[in-house]
C-alpha positions in Angstrom: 0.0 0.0 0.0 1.5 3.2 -1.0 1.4 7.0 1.7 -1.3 8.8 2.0 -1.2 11.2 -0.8 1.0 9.2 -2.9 -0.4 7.4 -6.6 1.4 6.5 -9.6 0.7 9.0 -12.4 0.0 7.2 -15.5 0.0 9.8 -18.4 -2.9 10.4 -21.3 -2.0 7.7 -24.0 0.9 6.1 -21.8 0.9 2.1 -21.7 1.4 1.1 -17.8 3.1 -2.8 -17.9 2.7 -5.1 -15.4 5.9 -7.4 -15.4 5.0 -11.1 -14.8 7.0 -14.1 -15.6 6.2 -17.6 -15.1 8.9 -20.8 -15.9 7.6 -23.7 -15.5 10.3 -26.0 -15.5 8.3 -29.2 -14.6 6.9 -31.8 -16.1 3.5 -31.0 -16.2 1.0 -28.0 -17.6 0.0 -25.5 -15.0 -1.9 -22.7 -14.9 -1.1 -19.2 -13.7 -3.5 -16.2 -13.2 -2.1 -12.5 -12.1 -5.0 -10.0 -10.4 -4.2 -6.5 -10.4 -6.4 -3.9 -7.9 -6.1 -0.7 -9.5 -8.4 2.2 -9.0 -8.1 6.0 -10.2 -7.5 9.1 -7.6 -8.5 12.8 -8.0 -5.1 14.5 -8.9 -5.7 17.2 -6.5 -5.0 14.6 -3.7 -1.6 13.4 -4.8 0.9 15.1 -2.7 4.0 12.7 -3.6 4.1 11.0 -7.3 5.2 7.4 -7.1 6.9 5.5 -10.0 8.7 2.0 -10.1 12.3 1.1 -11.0 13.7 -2.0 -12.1 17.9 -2.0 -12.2 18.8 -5.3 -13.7 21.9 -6.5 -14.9 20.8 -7.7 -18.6 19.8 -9.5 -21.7 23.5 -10.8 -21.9 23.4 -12.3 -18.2 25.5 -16.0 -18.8 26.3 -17.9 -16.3 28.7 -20.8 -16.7 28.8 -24.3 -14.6 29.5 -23.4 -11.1 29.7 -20.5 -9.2 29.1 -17.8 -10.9 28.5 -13.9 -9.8 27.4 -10.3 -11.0 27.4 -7.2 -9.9 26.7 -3.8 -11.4 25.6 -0.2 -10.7 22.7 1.7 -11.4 23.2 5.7 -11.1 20.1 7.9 -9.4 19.4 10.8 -11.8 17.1 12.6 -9.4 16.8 12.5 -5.4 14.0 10.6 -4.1 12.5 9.1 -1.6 12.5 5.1 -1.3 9.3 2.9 -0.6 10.3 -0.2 -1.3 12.9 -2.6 -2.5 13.6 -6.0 -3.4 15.3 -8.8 -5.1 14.7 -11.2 -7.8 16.8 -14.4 -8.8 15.6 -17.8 -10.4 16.2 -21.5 -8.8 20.0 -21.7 -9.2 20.5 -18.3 -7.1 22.9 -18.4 -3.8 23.1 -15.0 -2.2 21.7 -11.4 -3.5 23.0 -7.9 -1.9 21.6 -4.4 -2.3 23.9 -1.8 -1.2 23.6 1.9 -1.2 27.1 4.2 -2.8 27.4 7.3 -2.3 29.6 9.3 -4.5 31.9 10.0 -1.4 32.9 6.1 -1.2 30.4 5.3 1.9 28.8 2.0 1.4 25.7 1.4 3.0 23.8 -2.3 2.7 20.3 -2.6 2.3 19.8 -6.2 1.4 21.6 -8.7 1.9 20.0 -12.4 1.2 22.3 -15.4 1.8 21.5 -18.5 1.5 18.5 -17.3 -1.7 15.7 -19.4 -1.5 14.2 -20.7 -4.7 10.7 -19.5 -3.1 11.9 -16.0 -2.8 10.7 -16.2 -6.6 7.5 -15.7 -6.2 7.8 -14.3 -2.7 10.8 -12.1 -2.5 12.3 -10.9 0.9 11.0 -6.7 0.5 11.8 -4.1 2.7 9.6 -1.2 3.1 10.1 2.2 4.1 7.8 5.3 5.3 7.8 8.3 3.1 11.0 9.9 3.6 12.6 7.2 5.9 15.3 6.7 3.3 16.0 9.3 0.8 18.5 8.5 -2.0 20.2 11.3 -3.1 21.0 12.1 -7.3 24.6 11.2 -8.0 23.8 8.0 -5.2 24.3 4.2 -6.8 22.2 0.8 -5.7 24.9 -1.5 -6.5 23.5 -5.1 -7.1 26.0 -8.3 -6.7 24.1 -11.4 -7.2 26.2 -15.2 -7.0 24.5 -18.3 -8.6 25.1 -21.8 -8.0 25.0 -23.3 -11.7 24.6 -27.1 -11.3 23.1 -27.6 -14.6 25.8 -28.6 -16.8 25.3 -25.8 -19.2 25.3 -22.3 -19.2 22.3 -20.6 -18.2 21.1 -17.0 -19.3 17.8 -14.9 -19.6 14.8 -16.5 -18.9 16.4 -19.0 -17.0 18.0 -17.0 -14.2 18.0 -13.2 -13.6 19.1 -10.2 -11.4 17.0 -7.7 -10.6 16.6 -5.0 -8.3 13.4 -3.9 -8.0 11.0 -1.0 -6.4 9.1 2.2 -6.0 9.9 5.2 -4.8 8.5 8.6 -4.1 9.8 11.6 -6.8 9.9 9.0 -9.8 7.5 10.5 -12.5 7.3 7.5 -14.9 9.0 4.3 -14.3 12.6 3.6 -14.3 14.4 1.1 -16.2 18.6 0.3 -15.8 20.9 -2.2 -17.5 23.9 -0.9 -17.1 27.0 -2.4 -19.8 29.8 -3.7 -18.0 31.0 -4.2 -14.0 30.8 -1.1 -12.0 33.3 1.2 -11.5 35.9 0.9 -9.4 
């Protein structure tokens, strides 16, 4: 549930996507429904615009046999105000960090999820914060790192596994997409 005062401002002629990914990796069909509960708000009682953000490290994630791990930066353009935040890995995922980098050095982590349950899948370990409990500053970094356990024999990629940091904050106008090219800097 978002604040008081806070809605998501979807714009005249804008699409609004609802990401939602199912493998099913077993032997038999299932079926799969996704409900959405959306209603519209007068504009003259949003105080704080809300928008979602997805940092994930790529189309050209591959993961050989073994241990295998990632970890890349996404950049805040603008300050805002986080809400919430999360992580998503498949079945062969071993541990998943979120950390906060300011442009001073300082390192702050926000998530840190070791041993990664397959079940976190569907039901990923959030954290949630009140409006402005944790403000992220433009010119601040989320720095992902995720490590996979690869036991398949092959290399895996896209839509096998994945890595992505996910969220909403408070100050986002329209949603936020990052896939940044290469490790971070160092």
């Amino acid at each position: 549930a978002l604040p008081p005062g806070s809605a998501f401002l979807i714009q005249a002629g804008q699409r609004f996507v609802f990401d939602s990914h199912f493998v099913n990796t077993g032997e038999e069909d299932e079926y799969a429904v996704v409900a959405v509960d959306m209603h519209f708000v007068d504009p003259s009682t949003v105080e704080h615009p809300v928008g979602s953000f997805n940092h994930d490290v790529g189309g050209g994630l591959l993961i050989p046999p073994g241990l295998h791990t990632e970890t890349f930066d996404c950049v805040w353009e603008q300050d805002v105000s986080l809400l919430a935040l999360g992580p998503h890995m498949h079945d062969h995922g071993r541990e998943y960090s979120i950390d906060l980098v300011s442009p001073d050095g300082t390192v702050e982590r926000l998530v840190h999820v070791d041993p990664w349950d397959p079940d976190f899948l569907d039901e990923p370990p959030m954290r949630y914060f009140a409006l402005g409990e944790l403000p992220i500053a433009q010119g601040q970094a989320f720095r992902t790192t995720c490590t996979w356990d690869n036991d398949s024999g092959h290399d895996l990629g896209f839509p096998d596994e994945m890595c992505t940091t996910f969220g909403v904050a408070a100050g986002l106008l329209e949603s936020l997409l990052c896939e940044p090219q290469g490790p971070p800097p160092q």
